[in-house]
N, C-alpha and C positions, 0 to 999 in steps of 0.2 A: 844765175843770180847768186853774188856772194852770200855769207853770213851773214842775220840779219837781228836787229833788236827784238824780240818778242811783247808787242802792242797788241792792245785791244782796242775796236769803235764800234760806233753805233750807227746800223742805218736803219732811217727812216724814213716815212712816207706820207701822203695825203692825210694830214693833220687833220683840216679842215676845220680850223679852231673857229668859236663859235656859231658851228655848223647847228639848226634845230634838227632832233630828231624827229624826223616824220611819220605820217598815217597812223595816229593812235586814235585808238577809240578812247575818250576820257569819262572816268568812272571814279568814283569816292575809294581813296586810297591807292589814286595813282601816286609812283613817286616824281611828281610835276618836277621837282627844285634839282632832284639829282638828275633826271635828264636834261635840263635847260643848264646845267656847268660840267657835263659826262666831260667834253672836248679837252675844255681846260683842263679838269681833274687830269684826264690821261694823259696831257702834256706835262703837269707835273710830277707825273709818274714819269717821264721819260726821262726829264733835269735827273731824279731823283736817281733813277736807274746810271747816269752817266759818272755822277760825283760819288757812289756809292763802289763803284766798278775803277774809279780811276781811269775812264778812256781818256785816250790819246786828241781825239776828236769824235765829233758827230756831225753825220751826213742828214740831213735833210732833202729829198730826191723831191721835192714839188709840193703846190699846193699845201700851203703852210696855210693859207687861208680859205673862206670858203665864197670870196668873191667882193662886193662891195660892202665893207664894216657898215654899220648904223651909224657909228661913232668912234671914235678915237681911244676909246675904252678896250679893244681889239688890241690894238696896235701900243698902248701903253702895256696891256697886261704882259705882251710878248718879250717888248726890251724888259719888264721886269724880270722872266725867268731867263732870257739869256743873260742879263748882270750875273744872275746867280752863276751861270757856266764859265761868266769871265772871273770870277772870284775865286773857281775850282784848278782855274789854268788851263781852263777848256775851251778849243773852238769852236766854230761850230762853222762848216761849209753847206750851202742854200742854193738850191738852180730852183728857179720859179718856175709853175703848171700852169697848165690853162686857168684852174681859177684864180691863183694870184693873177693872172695877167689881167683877168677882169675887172681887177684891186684900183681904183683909181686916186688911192688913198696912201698906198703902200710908199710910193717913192719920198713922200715927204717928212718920214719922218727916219730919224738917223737910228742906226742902231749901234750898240756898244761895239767896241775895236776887234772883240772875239771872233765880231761874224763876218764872214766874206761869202758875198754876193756873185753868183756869176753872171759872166755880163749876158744879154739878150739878141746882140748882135753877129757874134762870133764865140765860136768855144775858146777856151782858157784853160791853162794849168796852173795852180798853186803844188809849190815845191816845200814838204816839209824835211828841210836838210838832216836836221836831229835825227828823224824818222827811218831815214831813207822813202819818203811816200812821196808821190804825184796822182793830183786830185787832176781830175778834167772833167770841161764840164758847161754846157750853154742853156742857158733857163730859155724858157716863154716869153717871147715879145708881143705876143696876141694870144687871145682864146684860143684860137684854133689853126695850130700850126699841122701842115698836111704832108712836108716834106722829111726826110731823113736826116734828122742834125746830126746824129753820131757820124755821117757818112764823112764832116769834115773833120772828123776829132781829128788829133795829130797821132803818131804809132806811139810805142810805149817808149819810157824814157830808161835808157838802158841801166841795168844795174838797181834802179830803185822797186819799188809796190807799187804797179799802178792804178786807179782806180777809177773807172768810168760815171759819171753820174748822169744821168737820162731819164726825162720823164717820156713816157711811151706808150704806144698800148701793144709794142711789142708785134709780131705778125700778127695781131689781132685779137682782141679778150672779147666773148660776149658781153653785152653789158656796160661798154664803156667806147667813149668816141676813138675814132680811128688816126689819133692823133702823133704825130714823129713815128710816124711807122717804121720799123729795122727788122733784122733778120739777123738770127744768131749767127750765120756765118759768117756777118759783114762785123757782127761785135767781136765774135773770134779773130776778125783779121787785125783789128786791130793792137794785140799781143798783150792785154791788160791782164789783171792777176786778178781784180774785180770787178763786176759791172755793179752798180748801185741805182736801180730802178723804182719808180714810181707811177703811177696814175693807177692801173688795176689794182681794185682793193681789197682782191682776195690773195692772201700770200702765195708763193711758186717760184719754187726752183728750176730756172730755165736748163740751167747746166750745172755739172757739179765740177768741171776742170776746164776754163777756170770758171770760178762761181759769178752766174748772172740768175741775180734774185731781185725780185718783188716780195717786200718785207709784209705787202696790206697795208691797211691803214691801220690809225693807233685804235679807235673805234668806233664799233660799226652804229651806224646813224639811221637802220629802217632795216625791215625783215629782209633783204637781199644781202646785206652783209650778219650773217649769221658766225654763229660759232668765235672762240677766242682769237684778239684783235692784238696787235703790240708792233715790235721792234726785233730786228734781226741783232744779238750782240756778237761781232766778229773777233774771232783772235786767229791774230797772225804769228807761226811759229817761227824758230830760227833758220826754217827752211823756205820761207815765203808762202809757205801753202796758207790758206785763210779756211778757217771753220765755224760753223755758224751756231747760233744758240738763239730759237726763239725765243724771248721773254714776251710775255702777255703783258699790257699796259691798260688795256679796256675796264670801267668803271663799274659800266654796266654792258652784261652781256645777251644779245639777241638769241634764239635758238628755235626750232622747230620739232614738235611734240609731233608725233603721228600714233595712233590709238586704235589698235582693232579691236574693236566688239564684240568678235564673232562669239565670243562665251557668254557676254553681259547678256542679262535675263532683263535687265529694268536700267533704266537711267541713272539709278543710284549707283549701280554696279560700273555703271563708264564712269561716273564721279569720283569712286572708289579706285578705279585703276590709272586715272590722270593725277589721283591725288599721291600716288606710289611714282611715277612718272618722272613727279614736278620732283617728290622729294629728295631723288636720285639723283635729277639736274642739279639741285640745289646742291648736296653734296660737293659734286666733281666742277662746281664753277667755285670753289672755296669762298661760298657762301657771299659773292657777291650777288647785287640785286638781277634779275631775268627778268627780262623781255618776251613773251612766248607767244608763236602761233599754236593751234592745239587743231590735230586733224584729225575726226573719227570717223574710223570708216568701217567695214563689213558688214555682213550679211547676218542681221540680228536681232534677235526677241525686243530688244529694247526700240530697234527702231522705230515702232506707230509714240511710243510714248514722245521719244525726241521728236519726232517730225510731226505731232498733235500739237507742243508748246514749245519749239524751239530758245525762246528767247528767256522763258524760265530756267531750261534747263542750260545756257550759256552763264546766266547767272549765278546757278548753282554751283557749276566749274571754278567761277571767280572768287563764289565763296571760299568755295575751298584752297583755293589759291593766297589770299589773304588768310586762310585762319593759318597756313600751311607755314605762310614767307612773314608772315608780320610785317607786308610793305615792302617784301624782298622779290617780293614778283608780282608781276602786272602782265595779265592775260591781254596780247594785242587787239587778239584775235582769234573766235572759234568756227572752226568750220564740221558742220555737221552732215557729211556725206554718208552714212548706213543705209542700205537697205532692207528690206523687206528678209526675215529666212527661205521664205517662198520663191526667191532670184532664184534661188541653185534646181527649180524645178521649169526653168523658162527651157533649157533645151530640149524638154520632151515635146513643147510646143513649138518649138521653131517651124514646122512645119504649117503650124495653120494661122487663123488671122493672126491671131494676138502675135507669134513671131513676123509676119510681116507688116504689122502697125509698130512693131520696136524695131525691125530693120528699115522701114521707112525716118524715125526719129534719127537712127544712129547717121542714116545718109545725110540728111542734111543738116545734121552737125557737124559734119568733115564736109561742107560744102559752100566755100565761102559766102560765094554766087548765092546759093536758095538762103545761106542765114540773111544776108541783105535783104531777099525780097520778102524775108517774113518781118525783119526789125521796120519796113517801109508799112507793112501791111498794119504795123500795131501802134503807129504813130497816132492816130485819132486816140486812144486809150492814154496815150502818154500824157497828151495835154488835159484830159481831165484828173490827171490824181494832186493829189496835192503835194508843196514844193518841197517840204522833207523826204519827200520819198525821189525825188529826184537829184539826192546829194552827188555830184561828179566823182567823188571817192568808190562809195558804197552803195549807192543808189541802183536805181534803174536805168539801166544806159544798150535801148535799145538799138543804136547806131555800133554798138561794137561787138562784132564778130566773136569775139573769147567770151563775153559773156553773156551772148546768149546761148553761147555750146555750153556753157555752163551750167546755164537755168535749164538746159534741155535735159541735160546731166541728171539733173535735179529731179526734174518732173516726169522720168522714166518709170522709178520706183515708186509713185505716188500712182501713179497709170495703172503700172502693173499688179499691186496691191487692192487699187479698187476693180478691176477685170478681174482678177483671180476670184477674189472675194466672190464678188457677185456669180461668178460662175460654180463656186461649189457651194452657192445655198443655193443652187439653182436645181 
């Protein structure tokens, strides 16, 4: 490849613009308004990012939407911020994902002359001559495409940058459907200088020569996409090599607290050490708002107090959370796993009952088979409690295998605490 102009672009991925953010627990001094426009915000974080940078273009690898609009309010908001990138002298190239595909809304409305569509029936190249660049590139014609489109892309177009665009899940991402499946040596064969991927929403760089990345999404919508969310910005040098520069775009950020105990004497003292925790979080997210789950765990003086009033002491964390963020964070979720200090004295007993009534609990918690016939054996119980308690979220959901290894989890250290006990007043 000869000399080459020195460009910059932007790729991005599963927008999933007004996507709600899911499984909150709603509590006085949730921030309700900035998560019900987080999507948007971060897409105008993206425009903002592009006109401010001067890119050349912006790639969009799928799922721009998050499936069928409510209304036309979606689809108007979007040609507004693309006006904005045709006003900049900006393109913007688009292959559509499984959820736009399930858009039935999408095709009807026009969008400004900057954006180009790829088609759904065959891949496509757009040539930008000034550039030297060659985009390729075949969207979603249905939800759930199973086959290899990249396998028909054309080879690269000589002399110019080329750049693949594919939404995928790649040889396969936990967590996300198994959708245009490919194989990096089949995108290697194809001689492109970029791959521009989308659908897995966690960022990863597949290869560094040539670069086949998954930028993530812009941001994360529920505690599985955690940690900062954005846009890959590429600069391409006079030698065609491309280097990548995450920029974060996310409004609000998701994140995971975990909290040992093992020192905490009282429940005040774990409240005291989440409240040090969050502060830090808060710092290094520059001080945008947090989403948190909070996990405490070990073997600890404070645990009879938390596991006597759990749901006080959940509250007490939120407290402090609010007096901490002033509305900058919002507790998803607490989970209160500690045990007993007396755990670290269970393997003197492993030999007698008490260790064989806790190696009997551990067995049929790694037992799919015995959790079923206990989740069957406690169905009469189920139908008598009342229906709050049986929320499909949160609730009690004796038909599923995780959580009653969960609650068995649970009810180990409350076992063991009352047998110990009762054995040394004994």
């Amino acid at each position: 490849m000869g000399e080459m102009n020195l460009f910059t672009f932007i790729h991005a991925a599963d927008i999933h613009l007004d996507s709600p953010l899911l499984r909150l627990e709603r509590y006085e001094g949730a921030p309700v308004e900035e998560l019900r426009q987080a999507t948007r915000r971060a897409f105008e974080n993206l425009v903002e990012l592009a006109i401010g940078e001067e890119v050349a273009f912006v790639l969009i690898a799928g799922d721009l939407y998050d499936g069928d609009w409510r209304d036309y309010n979606t689809g108007l908001y979007l040609v507004s911020q693309m006006t904005r990138l045709r006003e900049a002298g900006i393109p913007v190239f688009i292959i559509t994902g499984n959820h736009d595909a399930a858009n039935k809304i999408t095709k009807t409305l026009r969008f400004p002359e900057n954006v180009h569509l790829f088609p759904t029936d065959k891949p496509e190249t757009f040539h930008l001559d000034d550039l030297g660049v060659a985009i390729h590139g075949q969207g979603f014609a249905r939800p759930a495409i199973r086959k290899d489109l990249s396998a028909r892309y054309p080879s690269a177009v000589s002399g110019y940058f080329n750049i693949g665009m594919l939404h995928t899940c790649a040889t396969g991402r936990e967590g996300h459907e198994p959708y245009a499946p490919c194989t990096v040596e089949g995108l290697l064969s194809k001689g492109y200088q970029y791959w521009a991927l989308g659908h897995v929403h966690q960022q990863e760089l597949i290869s560094q020569d040539p670069m086949i990345v998954f930028p993530g999404n812009i941001q994360g919508r529920h505690i599985r996409e955690t940690g900062p969310k954005g846009c890959m910005l590429v600069t391409v040098d006079d030698s065609g090599r491309a280097n990548t520069d995450f920029r974060s775009l996310d409004v609000i950020r998701w994140l995971k607290c975990e909290v040992d105990a093992s020192g905490a004497e009282s429940g005040y003292d774990v409240v005291d050490q989440i409240y040090g925790r969050l502060e830090n979080l808060l710092e290094q997210s520059d001080d945008r708002p947090l989403i948190v789950r909070i996990k405490v765990f070990g073997a600890s003086k404070a645990h009879h107090g938390l596991a006597a009033n759990p749901e006080r002491w959940r509250n007490e964390i939120r407290s402090a959370a609010i007096d901490l963020g002033g509305g900058r964070i919002w507790i998803e979720k607490v989970n209160l796993h500690t045990k007993p200090p007396f755990e670290r004295q269970v393997g003197e007993l492993a030999e007698g009952p008490l260790g064989e009534l806790l190696g009997l609990l551990d067995e049929i918690r790694s037992d799919p088979g015995r959790l079923r016939t206990l989740g069957e054996s406690l169905d009469d119980l189920l139908k008598k409690l009342p229906r709050e308690v049986k929320d499909p979220h949160d609730g009690i959901a004796f038909e599923e295998s995780e959580w009653l290894a969960r609650m068995l989890e649970g009810v180990r250290p409350l076992l063991l605490g009352r047998l110990m006990s009762k054995g040394s007043g004994g």
